[in-house]
N, C-alpha and C positions, 0 to 999 in steps of 0.2 A: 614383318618379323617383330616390329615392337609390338603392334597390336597381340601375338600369340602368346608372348613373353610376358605381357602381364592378364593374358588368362590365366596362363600356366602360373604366375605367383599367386592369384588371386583363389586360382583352385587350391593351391598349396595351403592357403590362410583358411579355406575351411573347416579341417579338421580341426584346429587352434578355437575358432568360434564357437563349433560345437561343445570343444571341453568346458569352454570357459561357461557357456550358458547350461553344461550339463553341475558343472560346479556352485553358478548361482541358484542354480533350478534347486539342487540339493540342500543348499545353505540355508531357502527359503523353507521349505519343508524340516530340516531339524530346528530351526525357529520356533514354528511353528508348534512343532511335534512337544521342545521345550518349552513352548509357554501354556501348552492345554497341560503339558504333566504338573505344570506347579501348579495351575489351578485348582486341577483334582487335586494335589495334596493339601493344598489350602484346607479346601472346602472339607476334605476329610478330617486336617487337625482341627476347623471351625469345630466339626458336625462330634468330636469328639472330645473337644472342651467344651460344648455347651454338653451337653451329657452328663457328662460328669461334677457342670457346677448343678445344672437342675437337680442330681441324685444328691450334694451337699445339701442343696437347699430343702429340698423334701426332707433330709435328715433334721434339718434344723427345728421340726416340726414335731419332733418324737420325742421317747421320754429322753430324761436324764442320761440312762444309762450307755445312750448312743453317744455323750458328749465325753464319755472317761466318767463315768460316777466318782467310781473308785475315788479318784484323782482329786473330785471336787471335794470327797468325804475327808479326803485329809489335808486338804486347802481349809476346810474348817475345823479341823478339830487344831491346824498349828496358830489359830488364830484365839483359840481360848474359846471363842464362840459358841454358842448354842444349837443342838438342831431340834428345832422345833415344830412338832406334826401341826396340819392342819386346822384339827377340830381346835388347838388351842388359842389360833390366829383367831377364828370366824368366832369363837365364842370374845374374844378380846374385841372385835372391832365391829361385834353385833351383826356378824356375816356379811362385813364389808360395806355394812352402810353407808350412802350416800352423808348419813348425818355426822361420821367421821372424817369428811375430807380434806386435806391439809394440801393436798397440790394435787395437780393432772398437768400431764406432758404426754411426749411422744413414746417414752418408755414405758407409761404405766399410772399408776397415782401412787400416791402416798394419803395415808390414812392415819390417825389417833387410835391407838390401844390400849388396853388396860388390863396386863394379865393378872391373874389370879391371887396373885398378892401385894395387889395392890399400885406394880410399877409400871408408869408411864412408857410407853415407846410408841416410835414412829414406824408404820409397816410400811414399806415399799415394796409395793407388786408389780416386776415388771408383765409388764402385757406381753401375753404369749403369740402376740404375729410378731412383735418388736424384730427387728431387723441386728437388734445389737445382743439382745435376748441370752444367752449361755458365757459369748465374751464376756459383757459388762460387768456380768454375774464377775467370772473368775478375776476378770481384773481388779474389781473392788475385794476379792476375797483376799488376792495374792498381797496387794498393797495395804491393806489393812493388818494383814502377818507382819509390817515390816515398817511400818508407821507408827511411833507412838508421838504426840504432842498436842498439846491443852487447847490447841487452835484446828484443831482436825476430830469429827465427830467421832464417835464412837460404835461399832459392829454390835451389837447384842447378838444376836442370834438367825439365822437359816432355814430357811421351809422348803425343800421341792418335793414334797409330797402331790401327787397326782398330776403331772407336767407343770406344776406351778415353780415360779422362780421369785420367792420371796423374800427381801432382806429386811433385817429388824434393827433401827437402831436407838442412840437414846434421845429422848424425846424434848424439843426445847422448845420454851414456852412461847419466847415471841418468836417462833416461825422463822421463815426467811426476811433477810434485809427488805425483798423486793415491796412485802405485805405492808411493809410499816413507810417504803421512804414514797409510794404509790399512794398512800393513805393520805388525803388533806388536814386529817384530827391527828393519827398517832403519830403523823411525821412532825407531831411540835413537843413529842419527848424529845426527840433526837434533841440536848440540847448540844453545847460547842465539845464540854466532854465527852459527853458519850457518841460522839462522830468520832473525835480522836481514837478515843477507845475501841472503837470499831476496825477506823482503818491502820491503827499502829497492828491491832490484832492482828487483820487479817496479812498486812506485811508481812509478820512474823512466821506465819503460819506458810505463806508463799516461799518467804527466806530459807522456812526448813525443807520445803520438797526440792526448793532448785541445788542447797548449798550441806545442809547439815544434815538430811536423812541418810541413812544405808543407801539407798536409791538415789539418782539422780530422777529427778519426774517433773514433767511438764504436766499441766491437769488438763488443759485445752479446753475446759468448761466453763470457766471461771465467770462468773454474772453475779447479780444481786439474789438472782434466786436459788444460787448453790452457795451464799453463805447464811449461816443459820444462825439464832442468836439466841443465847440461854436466859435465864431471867434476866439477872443483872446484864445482860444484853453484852457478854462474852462472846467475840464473833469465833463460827467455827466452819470449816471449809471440808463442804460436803460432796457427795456426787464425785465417785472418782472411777467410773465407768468406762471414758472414755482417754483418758488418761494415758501418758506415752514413757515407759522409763529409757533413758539416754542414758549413753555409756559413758565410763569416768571423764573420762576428756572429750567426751558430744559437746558441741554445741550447737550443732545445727541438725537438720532433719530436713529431709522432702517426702512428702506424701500425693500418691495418688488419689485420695478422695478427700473431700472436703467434708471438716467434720469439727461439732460443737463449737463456739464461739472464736 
């Protein structure tokens, strides 16, 4: 009798068995089921963000007019600045001769000009694969609108005629700091003054983008080869390309990509 009595429970506990492994058996499979669905949508928001940065970036290739012309034309015209065709660059800088070169970088060179009547300027061409190419452009355009002081170069004038991204500015005789403190001869102008002179300058000029401009800006570029120095060797703080404006009370910032100095 004991022996039937725990068949008979033993049969009873079957159906209990069954549910419970028809419940894991289920539990496994919508697992499952749940983790192939988020793959596919993975894989499809993957397959649909790169799409559409490859169609940005194929854009970044094209004329002006895909970047907001409009927008850039009157990015220069609130700047006072000049827009100036082609034919008058390449006549100024002898079609970009090699025998003009004033600097080369990752954006482009910079070349010596001489337009038409007579006045000096520096042309910076950015290079059209540049990676920073249309931004740098407007950034230097916007902050150029809204900076004025005797330590920060000056904008002359604009070229993007024929996909080119041209900026024109005024031209200073000793080049960058980098030319002169690199040099074993001219680094023995610098005498004790005109170091002072140099770095009280260039303070001041730093003083007015963090503290005294419209703007608050960080320039994130800042080297020997983006300060520039006029005859009397007036330093002046160039290259504002890649440059960041912070909010009235910013003081801090995080960035996803690492960028200029």
């Amino acid at each position: 009798m004991g022996t039937g009595l725990l068949l008979r429970l033993a049969a009873s506990e079957l159906p209990d068995q069954k549910r419970r492994k028809t419940r894991i058996s289920g539990s496994v499979v919508g697992g499952v089921a749940a983790f192939l669905l988020a793959i596919t949508l993975f894989f499809l928001f993957h397959h649909c963000w790169r799409h559409k940065t490859l169609r940005i970036s194929e854009n970044a290739g094209a004329a002006p007019t895909n970047f907001g012309y409009n927008d850039l034309l009157d990015d220069i015209r609130s700047t006072g600045s000049l827009l100036l065709d082609l034919s008058t660059l390449r006549a100024a800088t002898h079609d970009f001769g090699e025998g003009n070169m004033l600097g080369k970088g990752g954006f482009g060179m910079v070349q010596k000009g001489v337009l038409s009547d007579g006045k000096q300027i520096a042309v910076k061409r950015l290079c059209q694969s540049s990676r920073q190419g249309i931004g740098e452009l407007k950034s230097e355009l916007v902050l150029v609108a809204k900076l004025r002081h005797r330590n920060r170069v000056s904008l002359i004038g604009v070229c993007l005629e024929e996909q080119e991204k041209i900026l024109l500015y005024e031209f200073m005789p000793n080049r960058s700091l980098d030319t002169i403190l690199f040099d074993s001869e001219k680094c023995k102008d610098l005498d004790l003054g005109t170091r002072f002179k140099i770095i009280s300058g260039g303070a001041r000029g730093l003083r007015y983008l963090h503290e005294e401009s419209q703007l608050k800006i960080v320039h994130r570029d800042l080297k020997v080869s983006n300060i520039l120095l006029d005859l009397d060797y007036n330093p002046k703080i160039s290259d504002f390309g890649l440059a960041k404006i912070f909010g009235g009370d910013q003081s801090e910032d995080v960035t996803r990509r690492i960028t200029g100095t």
